[in-house]
MARDO-498668 format. One record per residue (C-alpha): x, y, z; residue number from 0. Coordinates in Angstrom, 3 decimals. Layout:
N
X | Y | Z | NUM
...
This chain:
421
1.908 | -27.682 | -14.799 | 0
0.417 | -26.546 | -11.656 | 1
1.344 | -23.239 | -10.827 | 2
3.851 | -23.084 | -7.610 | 3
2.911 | -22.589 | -4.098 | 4
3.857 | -19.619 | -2.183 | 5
7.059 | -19.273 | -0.295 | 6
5.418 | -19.808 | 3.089 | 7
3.418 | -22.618 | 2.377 | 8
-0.264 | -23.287 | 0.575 | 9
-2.932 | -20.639 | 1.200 | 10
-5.264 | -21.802 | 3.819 | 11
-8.181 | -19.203 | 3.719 | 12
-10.151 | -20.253 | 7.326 | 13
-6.619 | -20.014 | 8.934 | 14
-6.208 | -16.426 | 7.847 | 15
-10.105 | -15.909 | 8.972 | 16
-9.393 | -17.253 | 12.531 | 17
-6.984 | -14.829 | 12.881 | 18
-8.691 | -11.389 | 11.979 | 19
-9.202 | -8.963 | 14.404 | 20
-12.802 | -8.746 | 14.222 | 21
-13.151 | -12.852 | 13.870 | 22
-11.247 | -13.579 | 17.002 | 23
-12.829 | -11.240 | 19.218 | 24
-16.822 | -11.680 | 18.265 | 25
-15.491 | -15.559 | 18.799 | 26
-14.252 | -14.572 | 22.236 | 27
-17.072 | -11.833 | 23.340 | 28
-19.936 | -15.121 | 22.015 | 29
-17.426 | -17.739 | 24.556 | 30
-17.881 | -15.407 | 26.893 | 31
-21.358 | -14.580 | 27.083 | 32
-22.232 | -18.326 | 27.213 | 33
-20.422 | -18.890 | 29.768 | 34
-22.265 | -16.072 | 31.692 | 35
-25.334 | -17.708 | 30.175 | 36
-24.643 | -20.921 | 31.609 | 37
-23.701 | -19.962 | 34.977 | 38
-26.590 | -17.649 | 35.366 | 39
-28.810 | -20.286 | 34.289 | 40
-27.461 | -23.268 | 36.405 | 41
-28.045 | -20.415 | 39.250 | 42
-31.396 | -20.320 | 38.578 | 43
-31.943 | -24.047 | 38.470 | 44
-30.368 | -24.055 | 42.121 | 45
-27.519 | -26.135 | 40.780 | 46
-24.181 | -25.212 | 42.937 | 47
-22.389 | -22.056 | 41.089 | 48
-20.198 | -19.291 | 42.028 | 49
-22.071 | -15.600 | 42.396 | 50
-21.992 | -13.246 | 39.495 | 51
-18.714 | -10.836 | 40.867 | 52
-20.626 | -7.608 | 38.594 | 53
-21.708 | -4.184 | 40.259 | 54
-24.803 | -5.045 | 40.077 | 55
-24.321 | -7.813 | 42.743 | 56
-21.817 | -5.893 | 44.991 | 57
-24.821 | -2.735 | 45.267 | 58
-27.869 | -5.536 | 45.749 | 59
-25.256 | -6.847 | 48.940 | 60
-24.435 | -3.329 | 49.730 | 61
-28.467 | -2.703 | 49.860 | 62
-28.830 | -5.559 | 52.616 | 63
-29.666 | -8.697 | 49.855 | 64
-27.797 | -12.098 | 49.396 | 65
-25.533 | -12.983 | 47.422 | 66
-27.331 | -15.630 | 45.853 | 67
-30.477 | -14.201 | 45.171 | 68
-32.294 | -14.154 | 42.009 | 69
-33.189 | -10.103 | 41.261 | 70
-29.892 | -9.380 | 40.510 | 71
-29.152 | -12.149 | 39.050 | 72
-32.125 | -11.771 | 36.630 | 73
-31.185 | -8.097 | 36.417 | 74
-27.325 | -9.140 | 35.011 | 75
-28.940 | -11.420 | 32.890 | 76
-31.230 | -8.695 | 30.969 | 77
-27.924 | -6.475 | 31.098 | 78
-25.990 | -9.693 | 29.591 | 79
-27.621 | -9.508 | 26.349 | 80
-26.991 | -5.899 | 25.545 | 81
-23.263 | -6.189 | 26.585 | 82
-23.051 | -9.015 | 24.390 | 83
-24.588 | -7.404 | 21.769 | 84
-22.671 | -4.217 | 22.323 | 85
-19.349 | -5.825 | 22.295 | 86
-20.256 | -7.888 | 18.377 | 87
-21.624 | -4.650 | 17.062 | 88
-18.667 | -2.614 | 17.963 | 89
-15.772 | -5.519 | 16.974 | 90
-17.114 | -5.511 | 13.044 | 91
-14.640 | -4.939 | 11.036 | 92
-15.424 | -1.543 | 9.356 | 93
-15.087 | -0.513 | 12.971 | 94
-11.958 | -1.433 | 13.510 | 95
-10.645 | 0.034 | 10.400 | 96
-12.681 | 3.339 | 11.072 | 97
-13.953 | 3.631 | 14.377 | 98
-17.564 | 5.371 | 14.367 | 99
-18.243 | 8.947 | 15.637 | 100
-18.369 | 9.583 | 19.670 | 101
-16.404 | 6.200 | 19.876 | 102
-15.651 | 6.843 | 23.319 | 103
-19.039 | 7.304 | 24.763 | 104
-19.522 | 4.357 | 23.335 | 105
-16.852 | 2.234 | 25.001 | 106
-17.647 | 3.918 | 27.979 | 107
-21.129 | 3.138 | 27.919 | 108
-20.528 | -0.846 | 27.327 | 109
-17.708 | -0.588 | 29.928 | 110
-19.947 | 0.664 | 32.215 | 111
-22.434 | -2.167 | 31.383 | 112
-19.722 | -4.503 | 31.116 | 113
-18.951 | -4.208 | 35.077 | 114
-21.914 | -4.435 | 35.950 | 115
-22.378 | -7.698 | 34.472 | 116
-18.707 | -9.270 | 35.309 | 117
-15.580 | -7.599 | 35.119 | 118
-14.492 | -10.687 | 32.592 | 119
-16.147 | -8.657 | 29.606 | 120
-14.345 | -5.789 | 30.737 | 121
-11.690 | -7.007 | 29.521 | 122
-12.903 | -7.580 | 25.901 | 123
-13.579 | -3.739 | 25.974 | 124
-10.180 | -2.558 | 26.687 | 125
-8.692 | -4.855 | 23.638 | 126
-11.324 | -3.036 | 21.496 | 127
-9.777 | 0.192 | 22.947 | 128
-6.351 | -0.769 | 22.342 | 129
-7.545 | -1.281 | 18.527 | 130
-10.115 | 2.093 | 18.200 | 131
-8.254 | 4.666 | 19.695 | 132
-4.763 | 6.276 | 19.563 | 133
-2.307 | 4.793 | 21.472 | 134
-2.674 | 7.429 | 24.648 | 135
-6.276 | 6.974 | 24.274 | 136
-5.810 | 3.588 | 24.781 | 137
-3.356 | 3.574 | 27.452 | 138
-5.455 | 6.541 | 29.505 | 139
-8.614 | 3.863 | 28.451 | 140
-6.640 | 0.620 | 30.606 | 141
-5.814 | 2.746 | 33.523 | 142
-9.014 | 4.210 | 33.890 | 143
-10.368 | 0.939 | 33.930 | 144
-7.434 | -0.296 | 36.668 | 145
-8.855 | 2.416 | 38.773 | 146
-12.588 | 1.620 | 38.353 | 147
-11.618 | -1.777 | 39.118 | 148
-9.555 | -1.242 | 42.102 | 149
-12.441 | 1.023 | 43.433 | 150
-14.699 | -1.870 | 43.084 | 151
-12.256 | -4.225 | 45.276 | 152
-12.322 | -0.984 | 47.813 | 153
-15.230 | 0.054 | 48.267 | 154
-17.832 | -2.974 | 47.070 | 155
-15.951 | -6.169 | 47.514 | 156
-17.161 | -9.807 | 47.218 | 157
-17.604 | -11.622 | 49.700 | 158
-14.076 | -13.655 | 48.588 | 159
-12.731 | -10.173 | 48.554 | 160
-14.088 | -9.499 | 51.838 | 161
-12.158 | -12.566 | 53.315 | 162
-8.917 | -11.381 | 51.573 | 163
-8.699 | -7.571 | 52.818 | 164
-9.337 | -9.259 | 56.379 | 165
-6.123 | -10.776 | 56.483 | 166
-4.615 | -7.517 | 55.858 | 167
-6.055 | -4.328 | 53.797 | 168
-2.895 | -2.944 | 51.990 | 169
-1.342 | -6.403 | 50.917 | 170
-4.749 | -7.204 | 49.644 | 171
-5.084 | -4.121 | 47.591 | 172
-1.638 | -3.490 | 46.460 | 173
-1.825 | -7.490 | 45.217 | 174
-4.872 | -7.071 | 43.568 | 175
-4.157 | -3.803 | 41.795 | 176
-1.144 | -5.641 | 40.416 | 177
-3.296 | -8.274 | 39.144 | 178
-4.956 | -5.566 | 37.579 | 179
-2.246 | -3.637 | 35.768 | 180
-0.966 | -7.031 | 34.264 | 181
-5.170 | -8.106 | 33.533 | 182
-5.427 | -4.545 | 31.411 | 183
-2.628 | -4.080 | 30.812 | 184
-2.287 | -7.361 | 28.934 | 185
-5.649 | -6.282 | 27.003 | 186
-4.480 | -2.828 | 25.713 | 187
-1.111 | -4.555 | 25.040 | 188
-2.973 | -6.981 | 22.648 | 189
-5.583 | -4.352 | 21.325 | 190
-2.724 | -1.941 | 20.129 | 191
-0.540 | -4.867 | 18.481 | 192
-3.735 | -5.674 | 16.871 | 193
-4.122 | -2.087 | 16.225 | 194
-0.539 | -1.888 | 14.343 | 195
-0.753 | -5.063 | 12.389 | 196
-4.255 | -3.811 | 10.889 | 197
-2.471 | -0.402 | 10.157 | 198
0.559 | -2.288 | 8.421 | 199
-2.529 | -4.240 | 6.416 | 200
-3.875 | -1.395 | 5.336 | 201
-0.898 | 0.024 | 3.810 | 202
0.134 | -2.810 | 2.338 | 203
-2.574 | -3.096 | 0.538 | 204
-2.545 | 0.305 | -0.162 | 205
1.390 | 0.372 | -1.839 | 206
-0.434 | -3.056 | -3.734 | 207
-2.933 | -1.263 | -5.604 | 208
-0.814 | 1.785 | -6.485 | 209
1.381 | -0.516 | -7.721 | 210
-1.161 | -2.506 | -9.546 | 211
-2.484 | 0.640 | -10.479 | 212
1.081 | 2.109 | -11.922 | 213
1.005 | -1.537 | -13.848 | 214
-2.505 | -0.869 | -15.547 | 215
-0.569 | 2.402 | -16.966 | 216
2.399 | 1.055 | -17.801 | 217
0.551 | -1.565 | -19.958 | 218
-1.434 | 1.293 | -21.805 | 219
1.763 | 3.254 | -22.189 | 220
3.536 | 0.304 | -23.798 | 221
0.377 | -0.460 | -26.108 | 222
0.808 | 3.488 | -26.798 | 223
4.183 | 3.188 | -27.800 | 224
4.068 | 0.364 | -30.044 | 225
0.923 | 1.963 | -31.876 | 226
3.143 | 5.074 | -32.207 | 227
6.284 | 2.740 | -33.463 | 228
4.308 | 0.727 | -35.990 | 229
2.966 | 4.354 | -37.230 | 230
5.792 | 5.518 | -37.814 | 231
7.549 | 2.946 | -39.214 | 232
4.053 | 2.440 | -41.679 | 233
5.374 | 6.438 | -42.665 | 234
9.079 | 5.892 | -42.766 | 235
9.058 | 2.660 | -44.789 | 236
6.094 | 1.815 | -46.506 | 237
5.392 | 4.863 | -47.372 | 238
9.250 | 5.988 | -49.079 | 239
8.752 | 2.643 | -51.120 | 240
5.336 | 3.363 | -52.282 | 241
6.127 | 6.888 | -53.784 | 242
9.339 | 5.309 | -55.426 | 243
6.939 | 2.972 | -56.838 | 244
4.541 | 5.806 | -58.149 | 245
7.407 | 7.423 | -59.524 | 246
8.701 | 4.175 | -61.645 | 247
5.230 | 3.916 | -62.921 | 248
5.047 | 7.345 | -63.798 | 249
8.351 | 7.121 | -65.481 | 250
7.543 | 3.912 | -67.388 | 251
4.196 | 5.349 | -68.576 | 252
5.817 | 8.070 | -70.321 | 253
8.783 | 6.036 | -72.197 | 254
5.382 | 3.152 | -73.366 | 255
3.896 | 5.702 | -74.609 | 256
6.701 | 7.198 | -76.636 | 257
7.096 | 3.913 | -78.488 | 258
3.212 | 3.130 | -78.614 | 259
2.551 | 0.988 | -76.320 | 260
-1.432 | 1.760 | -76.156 | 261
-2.516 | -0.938 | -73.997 | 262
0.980 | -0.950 | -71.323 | 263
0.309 | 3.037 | -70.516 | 264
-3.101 | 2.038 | -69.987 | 265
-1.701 | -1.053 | -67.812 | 266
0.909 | 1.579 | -66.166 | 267
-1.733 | 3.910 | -65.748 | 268
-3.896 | 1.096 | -63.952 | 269
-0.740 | 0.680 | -61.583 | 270
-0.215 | 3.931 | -61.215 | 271
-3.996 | 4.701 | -59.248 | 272
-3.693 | 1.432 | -57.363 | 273
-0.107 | 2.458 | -56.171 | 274
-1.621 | 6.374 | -55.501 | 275
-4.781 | 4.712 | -53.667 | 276
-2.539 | 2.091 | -51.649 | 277
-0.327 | 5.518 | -50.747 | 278
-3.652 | 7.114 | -49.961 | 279
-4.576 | 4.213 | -47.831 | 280
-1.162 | 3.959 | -45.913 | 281
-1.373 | 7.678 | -45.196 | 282
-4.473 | 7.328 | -43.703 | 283
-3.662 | 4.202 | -41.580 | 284
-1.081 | 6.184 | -40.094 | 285
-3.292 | 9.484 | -39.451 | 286
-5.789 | 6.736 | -37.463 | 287
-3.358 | 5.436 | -35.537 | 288
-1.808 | 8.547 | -34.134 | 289
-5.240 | 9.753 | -33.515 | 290
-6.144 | 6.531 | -31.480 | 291
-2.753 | 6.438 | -29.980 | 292
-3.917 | 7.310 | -26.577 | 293
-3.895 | 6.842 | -22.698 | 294
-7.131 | 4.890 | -21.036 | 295
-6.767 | 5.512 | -17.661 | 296
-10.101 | 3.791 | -16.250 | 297
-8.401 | 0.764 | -16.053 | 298
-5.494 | 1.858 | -13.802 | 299
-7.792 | 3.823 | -11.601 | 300
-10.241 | 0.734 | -10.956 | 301
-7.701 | -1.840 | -9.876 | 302
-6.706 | 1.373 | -7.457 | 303
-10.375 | 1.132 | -5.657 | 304
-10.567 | -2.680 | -5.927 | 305
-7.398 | -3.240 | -3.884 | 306
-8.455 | -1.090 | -1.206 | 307
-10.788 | -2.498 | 1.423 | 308
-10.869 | 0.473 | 3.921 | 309
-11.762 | 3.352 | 2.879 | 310
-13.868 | 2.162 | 0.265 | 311
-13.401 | 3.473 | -2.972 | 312
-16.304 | 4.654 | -5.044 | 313
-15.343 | 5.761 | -8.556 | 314
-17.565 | 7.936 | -10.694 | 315
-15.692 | 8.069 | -14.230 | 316
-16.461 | 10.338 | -17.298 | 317
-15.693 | 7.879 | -20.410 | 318
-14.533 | 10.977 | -22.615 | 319
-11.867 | 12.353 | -18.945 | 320
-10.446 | 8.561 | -18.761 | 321
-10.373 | 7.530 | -22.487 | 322
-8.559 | 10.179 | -24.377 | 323
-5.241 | 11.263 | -22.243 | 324
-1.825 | 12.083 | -23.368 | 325
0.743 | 10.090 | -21.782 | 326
1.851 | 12.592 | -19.487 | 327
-1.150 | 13.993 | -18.147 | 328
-2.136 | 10.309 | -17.567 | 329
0.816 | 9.681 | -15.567 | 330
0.746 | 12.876 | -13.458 | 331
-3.239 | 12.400 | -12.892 | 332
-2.832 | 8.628 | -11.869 | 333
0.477 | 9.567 | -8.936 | 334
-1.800 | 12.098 | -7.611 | 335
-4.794 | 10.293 | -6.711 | 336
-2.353 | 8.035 | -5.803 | 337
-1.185 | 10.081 | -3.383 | 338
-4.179 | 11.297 | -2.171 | 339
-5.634 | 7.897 | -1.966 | 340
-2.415 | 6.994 | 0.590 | 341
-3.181 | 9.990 | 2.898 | 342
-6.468 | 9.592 | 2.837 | 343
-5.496 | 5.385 | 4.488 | 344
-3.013 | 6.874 | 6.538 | 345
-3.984 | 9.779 | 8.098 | 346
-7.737 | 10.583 | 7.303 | 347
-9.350 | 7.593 | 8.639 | 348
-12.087 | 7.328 | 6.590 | 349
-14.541 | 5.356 | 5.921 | 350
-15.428 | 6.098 | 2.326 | 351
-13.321 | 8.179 | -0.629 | 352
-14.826 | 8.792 | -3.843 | 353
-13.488 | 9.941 | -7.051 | 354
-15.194 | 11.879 | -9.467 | 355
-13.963 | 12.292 | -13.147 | 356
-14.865 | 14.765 | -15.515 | 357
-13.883 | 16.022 | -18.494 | 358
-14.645 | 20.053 | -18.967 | 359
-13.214 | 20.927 | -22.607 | 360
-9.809 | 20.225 | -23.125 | 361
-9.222 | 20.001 | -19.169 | 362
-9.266 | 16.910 | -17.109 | 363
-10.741 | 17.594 | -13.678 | 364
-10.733 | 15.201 | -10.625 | 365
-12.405 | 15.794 | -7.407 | 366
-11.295 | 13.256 | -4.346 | 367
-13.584 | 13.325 | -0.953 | 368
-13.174 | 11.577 | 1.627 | 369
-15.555 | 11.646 | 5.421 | 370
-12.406 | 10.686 | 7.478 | 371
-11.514 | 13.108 | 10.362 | 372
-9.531 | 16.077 | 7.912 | 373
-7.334 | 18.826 | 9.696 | 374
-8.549 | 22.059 | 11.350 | 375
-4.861 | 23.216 | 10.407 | 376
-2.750 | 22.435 | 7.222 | 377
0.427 | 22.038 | 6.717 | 378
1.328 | 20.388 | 3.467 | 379
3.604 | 17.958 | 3.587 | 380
5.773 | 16.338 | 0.609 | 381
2.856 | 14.577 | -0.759 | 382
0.458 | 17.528 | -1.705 | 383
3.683 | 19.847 | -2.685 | 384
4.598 | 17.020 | -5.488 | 385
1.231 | 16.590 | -6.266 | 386
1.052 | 20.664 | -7.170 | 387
4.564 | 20.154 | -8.340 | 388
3.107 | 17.502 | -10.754 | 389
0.650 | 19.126 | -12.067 | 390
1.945 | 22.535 | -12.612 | 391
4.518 | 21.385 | -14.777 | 392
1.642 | 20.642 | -17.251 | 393
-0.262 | 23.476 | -17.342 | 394
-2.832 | 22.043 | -14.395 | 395
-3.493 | 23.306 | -10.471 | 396
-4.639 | 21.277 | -7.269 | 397
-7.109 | 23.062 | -5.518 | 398
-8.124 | 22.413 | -1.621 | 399
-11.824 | 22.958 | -1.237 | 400
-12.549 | 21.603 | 2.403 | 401
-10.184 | 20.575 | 5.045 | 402
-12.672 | 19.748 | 8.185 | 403
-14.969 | 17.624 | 8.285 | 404
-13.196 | 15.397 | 5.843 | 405
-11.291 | 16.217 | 2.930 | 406
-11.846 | 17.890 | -0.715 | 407
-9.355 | 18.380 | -3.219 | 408
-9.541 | 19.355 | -7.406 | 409
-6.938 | 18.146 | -9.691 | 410
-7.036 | 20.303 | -13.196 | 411
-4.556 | 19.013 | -16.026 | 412
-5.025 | 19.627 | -19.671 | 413
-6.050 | 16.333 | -21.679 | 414
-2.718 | 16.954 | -23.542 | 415
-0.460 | 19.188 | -22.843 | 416
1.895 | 18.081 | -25.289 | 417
2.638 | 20.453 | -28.465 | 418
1.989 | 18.233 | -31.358 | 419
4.906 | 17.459 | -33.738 | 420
């Protein structure tokens, strides 16, 4: 039987790829740039095409030049390439999820070069604003670019624009400044939508690997448990029938030989030493299995990274820390990196996290770093008080080694801190 489709329909992979963030807008800034391409080029061929509307063409009027001519046309061309360029590098999708360092002077700087191609790629930089900064970032981004654009249409109009602001200057303006609040305003509206869906994505996926996580340990918990269940019930039954057994045997051995029966004590004896050697055998099946019955937690902490795109996870594992926990310590180890894996998605903004495992005598310890943007000021919150919560009922500490830049924290737990029966 084939298994059953999803509630909302088969999966259709290149749908869901049209639709990322990153996809859609290197699709739109590569439209874009060919159509610049084209029109520059059929204006170099002397075919019949509007004038390129960038700062580079108002100034070259502004200097005394035409409209049409070719040096600043060839001059927006050479600046095309770079803006085009700019805007791909910048729309990748670790970008989006982390913006890099200085991420305004680098929107700036392709704004700048943006304009002074066309003010159509300017556009494509304010959606990337919308999605790289905070929200008032992003709204302080739009209106800055309202008033560079309206200063433009002020002070170095087009020769359309020229036409326009003859008919009557404040009409002109006051209708093309509205044109630009909805222009920008429509592109930080889209970039910060864009912004909150990717934020909802990454917690998602974030709740879906602690829970896949929390469903690794629960597995190796259960496999715990029913090693400890099958030992003990090895102990409780086996193991009373086996020394009744021995007992019987002794018992019969002693009334054989009381009426000569040479050759059955010999027999019971025989029975006796397997049934002594069998016990032997049980008790030492049992002593295995509580020895083995332990927590691997390597397994719960891997699905963690692998479900997590951004930051990415690198895990550096000690096979004796991960392979030989008590149940407890397991548990309370796994919710705090879990925890610390969640702040460090929604508040650090990282880029990468690792997790280092070792194992330092009886003592578990567990150092998480991440490079995100960390806090010049603490305050803990509910997460890191349950995480020292957590471990403190065990015996164990959480330690904060570096708060800015990014974020170091120890975990210490005993292996087991459980007082053996």
């Amino acid at each position: 039987m084939p298994p059953a489709s999803p509630p909302h329909g088969p999966s259709r992979p290149w749908l869901d790829r049209l639709v990322e963030p990153s996809f859609a807008l290197r699709g739109v800034a590569v439209v874009l740039v060919l159509l610049e391409l084209r029109a520059a080029l059929a204006a170099l061929t002397g075919a019949a095409a509007e004038p390129f509307d960038g700062l580079i063409n108002q100034l070259w009027q502004l200097a005394g030049g035409q409209a049409r001519d070719r040096a600043p046309l060839l001059m927006s061309l050479a600046l095309m390439l770079p803006t085009g360029w700019g805007l791909w590098r910048l729309a990748r999708q670790p970008f989006l999820d982390t913006p890099p360092r200085h991420v305004w002077a680098w929107l700036l700087a392709l704004d700048l070069l943006a304009f002074a191609v066309t003010p159509a790629l300017a556009f494509l930089v304010t959606v990337l604003a919308g999605l790289m900064l905070s929200a008032r970032g992003a709204l302080a981004f739009a209106a800055l670019q309202v008033l560079l654009a309206l200063a433009l249409y002020a002070f170095l109009p087009t020769e359309a624009q020229r036409l326009e602001q003859a008919q009557g200057a404040m009409p002109a303006l006051l209708t093309q400044g509205l044109w630009m609040v909805a222009l920008y305003g429509l592109g930080f509206g889209l970039g910060r939508l864009t912004a909150a869906q990717a934020d909802k994505r990454r917690w998602l996926q974030a709740v879906l690997a602690e829970r896949l996580s929390a469903e690794q340990l629960h597995d190796e918990q259960l496999r715990y448990s029913e090693r400890l269940g099958l030992a003990r019930e090895l102990h409780d039954l086996m193991g009373h029938h086996l020394t009744a057994l021995n007992l019987q045997l002794q018992l019969g051995e002693a009334l054989l030989a009381r009426h000569q029966g040479t050759e059955a004590a010999a027999a019971l004896g025989k029975a006796r030493g397997v049934a002594e050697q069998l016990l032997a055998d049980v008790r030492q099946a049992v002593s295995l299995q509580r020895e083995h019955a332990r927590i691997d937690l390597s397994a719960a902490l891997q699905a963690l990274a692998q479900g997590i795109e951004s930051p990415r996870i690198a895990l550096d594992l000690d096979p004796e820390a991960v392979r030989n926990l008590g149940p407890r310590s397991a548990h309370a180890l796994l919710r705090c990196v879990q925890e610390a894996v969640t702040n460090a998605v929604r508040h650090a903004r990282a880029r990468h996290l690792a997790i280092q495992v070792r194992a330092e005598g009886p003592t578990v310890c567990i150092r998480i770093e991440d490079d995100g943007q960390g806090q010049g000021k603490l305050k803990a919150g509910n997460g890191l008080t349950g995480m020292r919560e957590r471990l403190a009922e065990l015996g164990g500490r959480l330690d904060i080694l570096r708060q800015q830049p990014g974020f170091l924290i120890e975990l210490r737990c005993p292996r087991d801190p459980e007082t053996p029966a």
